[in-house]
N, C-alpha and C positions, 0 to 999 in steps of 0.2 A: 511400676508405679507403687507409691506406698501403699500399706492398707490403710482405707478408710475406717475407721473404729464402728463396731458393730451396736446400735442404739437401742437394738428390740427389732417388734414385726413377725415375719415370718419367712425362715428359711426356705425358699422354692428349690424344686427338681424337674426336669424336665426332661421327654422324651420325645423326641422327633423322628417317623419313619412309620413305614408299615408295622401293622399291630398282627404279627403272625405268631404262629409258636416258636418257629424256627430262629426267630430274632430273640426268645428270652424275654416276651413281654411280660408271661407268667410268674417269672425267677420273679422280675425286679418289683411285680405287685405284691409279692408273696413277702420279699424280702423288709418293701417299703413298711407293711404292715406288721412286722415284728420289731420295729423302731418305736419306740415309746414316744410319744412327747403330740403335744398340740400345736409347738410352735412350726410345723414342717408342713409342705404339702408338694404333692407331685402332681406336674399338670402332664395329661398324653394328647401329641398332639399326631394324628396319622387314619390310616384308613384298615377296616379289616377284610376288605372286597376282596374275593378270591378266597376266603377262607374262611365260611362261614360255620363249618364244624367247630371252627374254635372260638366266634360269635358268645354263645353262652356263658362260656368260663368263663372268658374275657368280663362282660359284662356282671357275671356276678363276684368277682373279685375288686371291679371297681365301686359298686354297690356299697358291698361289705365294709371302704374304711370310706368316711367322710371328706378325710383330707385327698382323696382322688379328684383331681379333677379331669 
C-alpha cells in the first residue's frame, strides 16, 4: 500500500508479552528513554507475575519517562 503522508500526533511503540528480564524489557526502557523528542510514546502491554525481583526496576524505569505508558 502507499504511504499515507504523516500530518503530526504522536508516534506510538509498542510492546506485547511478558515483562521479564530475560525478554530485554529493560534494554528497550533504557533505550526508549535516550530518544529525545515529546512527540514518541511507548505503550507496555504484558504481565510481570513470576518475576517479581524484577517488579521494582521495572516499575521505576517506567515511572522515570512520561511518555511510558
Amino acid at each position: 500500500l502507499p504511504r499515507r503522508p504523516r500530518t503530526g500526533g504522536v508516534v506510538r511503540f509498542g510492546y506485547i508479552g511478558v515483562l521479564k528480564k530475560f525478554k530485554g524489557v529493560d534494554l528497550l526502557l533504557r533505550s526508549f528513554a535516550a530518544v529525545a523528542g515529546d512527540g514518541i510514546e511507548l505503550r507496555l502491554h504484558g504481565t510481570v507475575a513470576g518475576d517479581e525481583l524484577f517488579r521494582p526496576e521495572l516499575e521505576a524505569l517506567v515511572a522515570a519517562d512520561p511518555r511510558v505508558l
